[in-house]
N, C-alpha and C positions, 0 to 999 in steps of 0.2 A: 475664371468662369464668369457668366454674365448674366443677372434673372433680372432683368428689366420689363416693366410692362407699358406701353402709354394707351390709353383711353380716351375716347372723346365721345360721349353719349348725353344722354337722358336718364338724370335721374328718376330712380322709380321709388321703393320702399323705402324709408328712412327710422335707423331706429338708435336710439340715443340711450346709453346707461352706463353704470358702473361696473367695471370688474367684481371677481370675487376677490382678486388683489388691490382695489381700491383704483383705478386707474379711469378714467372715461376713455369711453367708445362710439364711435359710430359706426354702423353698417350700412350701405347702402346698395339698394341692386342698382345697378348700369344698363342702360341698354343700349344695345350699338345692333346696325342695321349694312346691311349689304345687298342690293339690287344685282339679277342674274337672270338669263336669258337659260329657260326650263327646254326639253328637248322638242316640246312641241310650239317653242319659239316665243311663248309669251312670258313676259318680264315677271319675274318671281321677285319678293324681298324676304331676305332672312335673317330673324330678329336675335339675335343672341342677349340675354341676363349675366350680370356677372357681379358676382360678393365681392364689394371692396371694404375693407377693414381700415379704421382712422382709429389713434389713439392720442388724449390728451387735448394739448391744443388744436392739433387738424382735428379732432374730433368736434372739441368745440366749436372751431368756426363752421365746421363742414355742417354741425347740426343745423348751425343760425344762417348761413349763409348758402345752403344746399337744398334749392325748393323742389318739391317735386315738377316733377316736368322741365325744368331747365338744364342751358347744355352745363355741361363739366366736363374738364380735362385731368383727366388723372396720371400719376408716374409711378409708380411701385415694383412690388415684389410679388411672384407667383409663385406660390406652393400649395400643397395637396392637404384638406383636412377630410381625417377616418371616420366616416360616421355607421352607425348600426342602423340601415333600413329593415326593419322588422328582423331580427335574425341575420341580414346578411350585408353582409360589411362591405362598404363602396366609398370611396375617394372623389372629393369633389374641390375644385381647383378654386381656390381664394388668394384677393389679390391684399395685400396691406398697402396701403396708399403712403406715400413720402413727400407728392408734393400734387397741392389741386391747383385749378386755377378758375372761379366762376366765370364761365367766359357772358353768359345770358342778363349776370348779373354786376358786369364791370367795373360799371359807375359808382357801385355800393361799394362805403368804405367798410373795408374790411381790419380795421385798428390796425395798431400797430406792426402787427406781423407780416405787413403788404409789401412785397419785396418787388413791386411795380406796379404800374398803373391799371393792370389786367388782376389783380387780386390774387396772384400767384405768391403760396404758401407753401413752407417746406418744412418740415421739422426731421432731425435726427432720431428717430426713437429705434426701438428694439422692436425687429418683426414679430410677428405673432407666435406664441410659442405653440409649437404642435400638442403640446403636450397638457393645454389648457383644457378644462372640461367642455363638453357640450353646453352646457347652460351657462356658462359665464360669458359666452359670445353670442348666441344666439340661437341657440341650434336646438 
């Protein structure tokens, strides 16, 4: 089987903290964009958001190194987290992030963990566990 995701957007919200398990985190929303031709012929764009989840070191650079409004390119993993909207329980698709790469911000050295001249950063970690509370991620 294969849960691969890659992204290339605009960062938007950025939020930096600790687990309840002691780990750092970053969340960031994505947004990615697609131009379409509406039936009455004029060009539409449709913006999509998307939760990406960094932990540890991509966390940390992705905090420092992850402005708002610049591009990023993300590689990760998609799975489904359970949340209670008022009473009624709904599934919303988070992606954990494995490897970014600031594309807007290239030139910025990104230490040691720069696995090429493009700031492309990878870490092995453990996906997000479903099973984490709401509040220790953000939610």
């Amino acid at each position: 089987m294969i849960n691969r995701v890659t992204l290339l957007g605009r960062v938007g919200k950025k939020d930096y903290k600790k687990t309840k398990k002691g780990e750092m985190f970053c969340n960031l929303s994505i947004s990615t964009n697609r131009k379409y031709i509406d039936s009455h012929g004029n060009v539409r764009e449709l913006i999509n958001w998307h939760h990406v989840y960094f932990f540890n070191k991509l966390a940390d650079l992705t905090n420092k190194y992850g402005e708002i409004g610049e591009l990023i390119y993300i590689e990760g993993e998609i799975s489904n987290k359970k949340i209670d909207d008022h009473g009624e329980f709904k599934y919303i698709p988070i992606i954990t992030g494995k490897e970014v790469k600031f594309i807007s911000n290239y030139k910025k050295d990104v230490g040691d963990c720069s696995a090429n001249t493009y700031g492309k950063i990878s870490e092995q970690s453990d996906a997000l566990s479903m099973d984490d509370d709401e509040d220790s991620i953000g939610f």
